[in-house]
N, C-alpha and C positions, 0 to 999 in steps of 0.2 A: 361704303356699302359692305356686308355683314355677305363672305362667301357661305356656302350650303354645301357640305360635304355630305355625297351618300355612300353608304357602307352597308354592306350586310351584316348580320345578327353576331354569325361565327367571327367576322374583323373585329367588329367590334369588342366582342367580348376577349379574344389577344390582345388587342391594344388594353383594353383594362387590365387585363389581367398582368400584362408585362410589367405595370407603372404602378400594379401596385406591391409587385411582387418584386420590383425595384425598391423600390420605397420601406418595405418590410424590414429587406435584409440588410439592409442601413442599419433597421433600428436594433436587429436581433442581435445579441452577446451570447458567444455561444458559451454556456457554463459547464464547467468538469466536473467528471462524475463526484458524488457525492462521499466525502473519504470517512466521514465519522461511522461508527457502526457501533453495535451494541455488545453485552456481556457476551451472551450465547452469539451474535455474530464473532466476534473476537475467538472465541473458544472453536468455534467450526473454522475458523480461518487458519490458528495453527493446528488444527489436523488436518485439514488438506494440505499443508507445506509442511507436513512430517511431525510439527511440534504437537503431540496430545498435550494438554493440559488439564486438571481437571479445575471443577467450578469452584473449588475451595481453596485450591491453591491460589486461582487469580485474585480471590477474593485476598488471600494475604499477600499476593506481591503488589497489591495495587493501594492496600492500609499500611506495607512499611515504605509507598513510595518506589518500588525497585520500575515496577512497569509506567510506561505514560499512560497517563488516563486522565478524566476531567468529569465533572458532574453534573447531569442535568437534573434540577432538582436532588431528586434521591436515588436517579439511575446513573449509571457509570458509563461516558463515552470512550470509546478509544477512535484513535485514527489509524485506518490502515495499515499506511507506510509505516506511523510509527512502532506499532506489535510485531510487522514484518520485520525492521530493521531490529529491533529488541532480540525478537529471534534469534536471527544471524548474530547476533554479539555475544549473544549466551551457547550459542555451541562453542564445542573446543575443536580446532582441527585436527585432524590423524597426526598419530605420533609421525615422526619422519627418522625412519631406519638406521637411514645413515648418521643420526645426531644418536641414537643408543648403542650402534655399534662402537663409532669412535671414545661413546662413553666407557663401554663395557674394554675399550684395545688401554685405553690410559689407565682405568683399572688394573687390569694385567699385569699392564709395567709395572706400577708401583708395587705391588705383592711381589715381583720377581727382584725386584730391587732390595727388598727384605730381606729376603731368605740368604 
């Protein structure tokens, strides 16, 4: 024999809801953010992280190959991480002092050894 469960509207509606809100998050893959971006994205990207570029330039670091990029159709994709890390490799870092002084003391000697 077949029991008879009574429940009210609001348990009910928990119990469903739990199972199937179980069941969802099985199926859900959660996806990361979206990295590709556009010209004009790319170009607002290195001005906010210090690099201006302008549009003509990218336009030529991207025809002799120097920047990564890729083509959709006849638009140009870049990715994120990659224009950011392009960035950081094309700055130079600050001179460091102490490598010009010792240049400038070996200098000296040698003149003084001259004379």
């Amino acid at each position: 024999m077949t029991s008879i469960v009574l429940t009210t509207p609001e348990e009910l509606r928990t119990i469903v809801s739990g199972a199937v809100t179980g069941l969802m998050s099985k199926n859900i893959v959660e996806k990361s953010p979206i990295d590709t971006i556009t010209l004009m994205d790319a170009l607002n990207l290195l001005e906010e992280h210090g690099y201006p570029t302008s549009r003509a330039k990218m336009y030529k670091l991207t025809s002799a190959g120097i920047i990564p990029c890729k083509t959709d159709g006849k638009k140009l994709v870049f990715s994120r991480k990659e224009v950011l890390t392009w960035a950081e490799n094309q700055t130079k870092p600050k001179c460091d002092f102490s490598e010009v002084s010792l240049t400038l003391a070996r200098s000296a000697r040698r003149k003084k050894s001259f004379q």
